[in-house]
C-alpha positions in Angstrom: 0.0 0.0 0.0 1.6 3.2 -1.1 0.7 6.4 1.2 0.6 9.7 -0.4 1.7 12.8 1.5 -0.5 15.5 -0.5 -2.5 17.8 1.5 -6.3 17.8 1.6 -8.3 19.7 -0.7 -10.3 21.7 2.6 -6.7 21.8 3.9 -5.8 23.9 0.4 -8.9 25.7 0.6 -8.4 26.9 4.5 -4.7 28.0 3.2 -6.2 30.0 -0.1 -9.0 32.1 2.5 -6.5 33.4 4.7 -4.1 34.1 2.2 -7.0 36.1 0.0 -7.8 38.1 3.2 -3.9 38.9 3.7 -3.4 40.2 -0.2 -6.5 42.3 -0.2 -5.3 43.4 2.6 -2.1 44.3 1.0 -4.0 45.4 -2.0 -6.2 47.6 -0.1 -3.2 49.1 1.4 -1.2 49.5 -1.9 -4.4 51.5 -3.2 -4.8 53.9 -0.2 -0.9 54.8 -0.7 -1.6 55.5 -4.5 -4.2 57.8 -3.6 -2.4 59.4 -1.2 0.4 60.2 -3.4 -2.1 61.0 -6.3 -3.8 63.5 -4.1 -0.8 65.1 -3.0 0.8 65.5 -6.4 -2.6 67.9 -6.7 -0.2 69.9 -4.1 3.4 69.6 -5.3 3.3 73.0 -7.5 4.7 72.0 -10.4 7.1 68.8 -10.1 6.5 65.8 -11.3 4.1 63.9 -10.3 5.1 60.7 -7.5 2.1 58.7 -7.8 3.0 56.9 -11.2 6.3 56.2 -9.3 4.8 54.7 -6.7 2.4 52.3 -8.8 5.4 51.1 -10.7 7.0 49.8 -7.4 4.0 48.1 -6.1 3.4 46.7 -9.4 7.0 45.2 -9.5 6.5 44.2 -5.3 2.7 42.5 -6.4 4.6 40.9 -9.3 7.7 39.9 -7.3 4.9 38.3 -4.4 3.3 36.4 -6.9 6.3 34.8 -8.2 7.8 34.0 -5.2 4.4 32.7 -3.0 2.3 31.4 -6.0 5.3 29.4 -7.7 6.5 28.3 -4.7 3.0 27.2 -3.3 2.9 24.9 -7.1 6.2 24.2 -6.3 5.3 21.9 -3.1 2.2 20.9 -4.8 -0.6 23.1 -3.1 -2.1 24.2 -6.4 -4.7 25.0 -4.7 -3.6 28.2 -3.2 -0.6 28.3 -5.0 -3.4 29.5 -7.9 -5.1 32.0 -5.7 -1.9 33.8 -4.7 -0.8 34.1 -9.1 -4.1 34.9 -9.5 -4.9 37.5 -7.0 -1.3 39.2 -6.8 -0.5 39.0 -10.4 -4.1 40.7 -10.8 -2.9 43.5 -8.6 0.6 43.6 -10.3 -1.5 44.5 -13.4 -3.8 47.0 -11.6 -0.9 48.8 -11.0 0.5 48.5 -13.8 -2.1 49.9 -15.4 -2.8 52.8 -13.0 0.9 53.9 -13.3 0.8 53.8 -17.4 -2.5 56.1 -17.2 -0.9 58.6 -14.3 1.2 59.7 -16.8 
C-alpha cells in the first residue's frame, strides 16, 4: 500500500482564504498609498508627479509576491492556493501596472 503525502483539498482551501484576506489586505493598502500620493501630487506645484512612481514599485512588489508565494506554493504541490496567490497578486501587479501607465 503506497501512502501519499498531499495535503487535503479543505486543507488547500483553509490556506487559499486566509491568504486572499492577507493580499486584499495588501491590495487595499497598496491602493490607499496611491491615492495618497495622487492627491498630493494635486499639491506639489509643479514637479513631477510621484504617484505613477509609486504604482510602478507596487506593481513590480505585487509581481515579485506572486512569483515567489504562487510558484513556490505549485512548487510543493498546493495548487490550490498556489493558484489563488498568481491569480490575485498578479491581478494586482496589473492594476498597478495599469494605473501607473495612465498617471502619466
Amino acid at each position: 500500500m503506497e501512502f501519499v503525502n498531499n495535503p487535503s483539498t479543505g486543507l488547500q482551501v483553509g490556506v487559499s482564504v486566509a491568504l486572499l484576506v492577507v493580499d486584499l489586505l495588501v491590495l487595499v493598502g497598496l491602493l490607499y498609498g496611491f491615492g495618497i500620493y495622487g492627491w498630493a501630487d494635486g499639491f506639489n506645484g509643479g514637479n513631477a508627479p510621484e504617484a505613477p512612481g509609486f504604482a510602478w514599485r507596487a506593481m513590480w512588489f505585487l509581481a515579485g509576491g506572486a512569483a515567489v508565494t504562487g510558484g513556490g506554493l505549485l512548487a510543493l504541490r498546493w495548487p490550490v492556493p498556489g493558484t489563488v496567490q498568481l491569480l490575485t497578486l498578479g491581478g494586482g501587479a496589473v492594476l498597478f501596472a495599469c494605473l501607473a501607465a495612465s498617471a502619466r
